[in-house]
C-alpha positions as CSV (number, residue, x, y, z in Angstrom):
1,X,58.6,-27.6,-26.1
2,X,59.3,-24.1,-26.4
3,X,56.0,-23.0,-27.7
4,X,54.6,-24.8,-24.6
5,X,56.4,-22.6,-22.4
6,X,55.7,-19.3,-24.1
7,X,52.2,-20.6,-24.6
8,X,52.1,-21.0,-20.6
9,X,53.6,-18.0,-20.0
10,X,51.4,-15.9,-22.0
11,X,48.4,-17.5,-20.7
12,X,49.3,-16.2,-17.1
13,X,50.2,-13.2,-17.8
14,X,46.7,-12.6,-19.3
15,X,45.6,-14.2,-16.9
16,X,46.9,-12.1,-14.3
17,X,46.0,-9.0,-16.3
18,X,42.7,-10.1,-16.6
19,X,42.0,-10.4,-12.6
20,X,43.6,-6.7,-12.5
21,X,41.1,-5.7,-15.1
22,X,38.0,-7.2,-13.0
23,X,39.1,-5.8,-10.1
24,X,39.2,-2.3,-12.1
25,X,35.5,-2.8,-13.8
26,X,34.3,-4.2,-10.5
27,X,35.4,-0.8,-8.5
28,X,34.0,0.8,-11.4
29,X,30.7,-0.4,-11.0
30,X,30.4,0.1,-7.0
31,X,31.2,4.1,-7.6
32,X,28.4,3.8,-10.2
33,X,26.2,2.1,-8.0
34,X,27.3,4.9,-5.0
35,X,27.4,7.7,-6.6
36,X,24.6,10.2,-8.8
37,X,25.9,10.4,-12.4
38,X,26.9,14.3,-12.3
39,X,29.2,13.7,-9.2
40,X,31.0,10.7,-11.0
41,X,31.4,13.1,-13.7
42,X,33.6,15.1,-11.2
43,X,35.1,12.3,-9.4
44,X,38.9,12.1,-10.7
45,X,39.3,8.5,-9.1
46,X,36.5,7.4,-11.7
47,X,38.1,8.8,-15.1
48,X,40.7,7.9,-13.8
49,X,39.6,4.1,-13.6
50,X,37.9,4.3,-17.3
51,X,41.1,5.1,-19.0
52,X,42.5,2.2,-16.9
53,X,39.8,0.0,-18.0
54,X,40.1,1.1,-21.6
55,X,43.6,0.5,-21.6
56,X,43.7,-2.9,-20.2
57,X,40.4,-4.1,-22.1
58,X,43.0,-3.2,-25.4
59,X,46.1,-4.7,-23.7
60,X,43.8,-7.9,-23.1
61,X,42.4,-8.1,-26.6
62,X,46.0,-7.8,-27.7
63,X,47.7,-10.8,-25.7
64,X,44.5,-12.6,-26.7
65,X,45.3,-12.6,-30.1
66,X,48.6,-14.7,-29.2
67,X,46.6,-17.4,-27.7
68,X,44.6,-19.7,-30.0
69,X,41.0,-18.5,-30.4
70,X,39.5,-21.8,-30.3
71,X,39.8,-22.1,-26.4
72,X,36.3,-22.0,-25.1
73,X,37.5,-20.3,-22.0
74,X,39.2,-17.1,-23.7
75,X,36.8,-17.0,-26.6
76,X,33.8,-16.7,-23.3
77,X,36.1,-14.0,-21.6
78,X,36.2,-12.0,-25.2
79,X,32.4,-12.2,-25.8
80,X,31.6,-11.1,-22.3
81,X,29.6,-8.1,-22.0
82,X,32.3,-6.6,-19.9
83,X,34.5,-7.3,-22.8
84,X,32.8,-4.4,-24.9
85,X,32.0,-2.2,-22.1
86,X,31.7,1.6,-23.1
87,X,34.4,3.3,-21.3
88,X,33.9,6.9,-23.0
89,X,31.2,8.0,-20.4
């Protein structure tokens, strides 16, 4: 029963990380789509955002390692292609 409730537990927290994390890649992508490519470069709000990303996409992968990888849900979320997105721009 105790494994239930960590299992539970764990599952909304990455959960919860993972909305954060969309939200981040989502704002990520509007300043892309807003802005030329040599004023993102100098835009502190955007490196600021990939390390963000970067950091969460590794927090992610690690609480996803918890869970068992057979659920079809997480293993969908891991082989998304936001799940490898390159951050080192």
């Amino acid at each position: 029963m105790l494994a239930l409730v960590h299992r539970l537990q764990t599952r909304r927290y990455y959960d919860d990380r993972l909305q954060e994390y969309f939200g981040v890649v989502t704002r990520l992508a509007v300043l892309e789509t807003e802005l030329p490519e040599q004023d993102l470069e100098a835009t502190g709000e955007y490196r600021a955002l990939l390390d963000k990303a970067e950091t969460m996409r590794e927090q992610l992968a690690d609480v996803l390692q918890h869970l068992d990888g057979d659920d079809a849900f997480l293993t969908a979320v891991k082989e998304s292609p936001h799940g490898d997105r390159d951050t080192t721009r």
